[in-house]
C-alpha positions in Angstrom: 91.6 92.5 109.6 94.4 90.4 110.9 96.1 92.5 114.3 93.0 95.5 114.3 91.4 94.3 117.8 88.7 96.6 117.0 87.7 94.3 113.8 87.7 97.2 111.5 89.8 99.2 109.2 89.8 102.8 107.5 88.1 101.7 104.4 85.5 100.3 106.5 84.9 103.6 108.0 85.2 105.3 104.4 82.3 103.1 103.6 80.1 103.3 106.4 80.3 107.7 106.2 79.5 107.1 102.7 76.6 104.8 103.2 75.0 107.9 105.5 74.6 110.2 103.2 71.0 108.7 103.7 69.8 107.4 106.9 70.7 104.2 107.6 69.7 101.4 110.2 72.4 100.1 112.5 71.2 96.4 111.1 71.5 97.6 107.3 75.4 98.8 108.2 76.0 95.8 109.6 74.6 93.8 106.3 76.4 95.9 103.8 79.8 96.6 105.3 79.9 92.6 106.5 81.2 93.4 109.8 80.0 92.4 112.7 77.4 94.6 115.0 80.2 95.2 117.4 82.6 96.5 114.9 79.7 98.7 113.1 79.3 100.3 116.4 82.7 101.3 116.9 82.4 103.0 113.4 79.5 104.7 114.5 81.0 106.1 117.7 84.0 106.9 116.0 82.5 109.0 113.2 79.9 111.2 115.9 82.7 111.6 117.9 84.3 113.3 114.7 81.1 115.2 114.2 80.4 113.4 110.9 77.1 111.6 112.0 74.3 111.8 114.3 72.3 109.1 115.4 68.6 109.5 114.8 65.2 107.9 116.1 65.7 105.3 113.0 69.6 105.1 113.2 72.6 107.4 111.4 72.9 109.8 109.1 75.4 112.7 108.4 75.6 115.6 110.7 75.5 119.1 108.8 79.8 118.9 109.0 78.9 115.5 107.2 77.2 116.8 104.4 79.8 119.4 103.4 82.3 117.3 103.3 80.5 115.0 101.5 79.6 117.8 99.0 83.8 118.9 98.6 84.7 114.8 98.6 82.1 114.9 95.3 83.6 117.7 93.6 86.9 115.6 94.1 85.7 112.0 93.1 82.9 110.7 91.5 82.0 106.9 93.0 80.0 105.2 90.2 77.3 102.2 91.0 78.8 99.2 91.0 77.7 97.1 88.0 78.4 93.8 86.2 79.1 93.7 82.2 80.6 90.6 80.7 81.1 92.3 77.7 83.8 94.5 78.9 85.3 91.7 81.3 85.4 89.7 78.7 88.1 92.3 76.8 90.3 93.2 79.9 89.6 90.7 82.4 88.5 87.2 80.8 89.4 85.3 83.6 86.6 86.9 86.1 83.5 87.1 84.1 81.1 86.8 87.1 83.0 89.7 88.6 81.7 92.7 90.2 83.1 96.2 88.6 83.7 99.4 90.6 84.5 102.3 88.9 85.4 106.0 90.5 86.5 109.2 88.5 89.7 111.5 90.4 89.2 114.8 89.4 91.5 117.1 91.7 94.1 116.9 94.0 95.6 113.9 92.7 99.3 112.3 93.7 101.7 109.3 93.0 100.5 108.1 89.8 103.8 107.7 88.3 104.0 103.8 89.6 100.4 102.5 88.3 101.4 98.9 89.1 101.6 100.3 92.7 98.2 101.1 92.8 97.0 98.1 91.2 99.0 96.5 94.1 97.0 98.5 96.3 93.6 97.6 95.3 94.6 93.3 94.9 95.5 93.9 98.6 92.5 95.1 99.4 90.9 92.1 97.5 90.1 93.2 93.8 91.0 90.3 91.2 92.2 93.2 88.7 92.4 96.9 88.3 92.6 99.4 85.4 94.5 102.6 85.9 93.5 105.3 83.6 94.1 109.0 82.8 91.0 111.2 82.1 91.3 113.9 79.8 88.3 115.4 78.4 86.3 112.8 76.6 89.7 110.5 76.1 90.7 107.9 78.1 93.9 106.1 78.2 96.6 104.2 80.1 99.3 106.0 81.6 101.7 103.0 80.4 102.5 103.7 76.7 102.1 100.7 74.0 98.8 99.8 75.3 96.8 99.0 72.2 93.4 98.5 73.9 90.2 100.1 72.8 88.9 101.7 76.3 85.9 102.9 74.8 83.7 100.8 76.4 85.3 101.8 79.7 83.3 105.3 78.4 80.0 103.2 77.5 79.2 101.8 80.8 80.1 105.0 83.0 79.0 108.9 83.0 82.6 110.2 83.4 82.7 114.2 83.1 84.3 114.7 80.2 85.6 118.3 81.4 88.0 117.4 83.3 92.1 117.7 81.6 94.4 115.4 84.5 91.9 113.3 85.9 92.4 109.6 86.8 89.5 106.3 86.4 90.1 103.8 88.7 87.9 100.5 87.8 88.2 97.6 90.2 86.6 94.1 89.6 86.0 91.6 92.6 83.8 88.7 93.6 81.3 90.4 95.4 80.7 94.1 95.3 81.9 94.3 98.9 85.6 93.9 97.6 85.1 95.8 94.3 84.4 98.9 96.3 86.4 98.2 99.1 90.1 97.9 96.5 88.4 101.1 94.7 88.5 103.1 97.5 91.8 102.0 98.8 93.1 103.1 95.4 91.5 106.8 95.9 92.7 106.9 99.1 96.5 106.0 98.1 96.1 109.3 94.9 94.7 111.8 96.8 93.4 114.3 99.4 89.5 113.2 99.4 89.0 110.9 102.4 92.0 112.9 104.9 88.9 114.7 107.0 88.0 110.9 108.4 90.0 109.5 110.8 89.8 105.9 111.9 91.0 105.3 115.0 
């Protein structure tokens, strides 16, 4: 990240406390977030010293303080697998059919979603070629922008959303790799609400 010295930015740590949930090897961190070993170690250091992780015999994983935040950030947001369906990028984003889709579900504590072309700004800074801003409520999605004629049902085919949930928000991100689908996903639930405030990154 142009101007960050330390070579890494807060979704970067978002990812890596995610990616510890299970234990993870120091060289697998390094491989999935794309960073380089120096910058993975800063994350790592910056998370134990925030009594997130500990480091184990085989490498990280979250600490017990870890885990229950992990357990409240999942009653907040639900961060589906990411996936690739030409099908449905075909209907909403014909131009990126090799695309990789990232999907999350906001289901509490949610702000600022009266300027959706905000957040879609958000997440095409963070990389994503396109992003879908939806409202969840109970089985029905739809956009928040009126006189939008599309059928978002298959939106509902290719994720488990809950369907009890009245004033939720789906956020679905595409991008070239899955690196940046994620990444522009998460920067979107980080802009809407509360879920990620416990980790600091720097």
């Amino acid at each position: 990240m142009p101007g960050n010295p330390s070579g890494y930015n807060r979704l970067d740590v978002i990812r890596c406390f995610l990616l510890l949930k299970e234990q993870r090897s120091r060289g697998y961190l390094t491989s999935e977030l794309a960073l380089g070993e120096g910058s993975v170690r800063g994350i790592l250091e910056l998370l134990i010293e925030q009594k997130l992780i500990i480091p184990t015999n085989k490498g990280h994983i979250q600490s017990g303080k870890g885990k229950k935040e992990q357990q409240c950030l999942e009653q907040e947001v639900r961060i589906f697998p990411q996936r690739v369906d030409k099908q449905f990028l075909m209907a909403f984003f014909p131009l990126y059919i090799t695309d990789t889709i990232a999907c999350a579900q906001v289901l509490s504590h949610i702000k600022g979603i009266e300027k959706t072309y905000v957040l879609r700004d958000t997440a095409v800074r963070s990389g994503a070629d396109g992003c879908l801003i939806l409202a969840s409520r109970g089985k029905r999605l739809s956009f928040f922008e009126e006189n939008r004629p599309f059928d978002l049902s298959p939106i509902g085919k290719l994720f488990p959303f809950r369907d009890d949930v009245n004033d939720g928000v789906v956020i679905v991100t595409i991008g070239t790799t899955r690196d940046i689908a994620l990444k522009s996903c998460l920067a979107v639930i980080d802009v809407i609400g509360d879920a990620f405030q416990f980790i600091r990154h720097e």
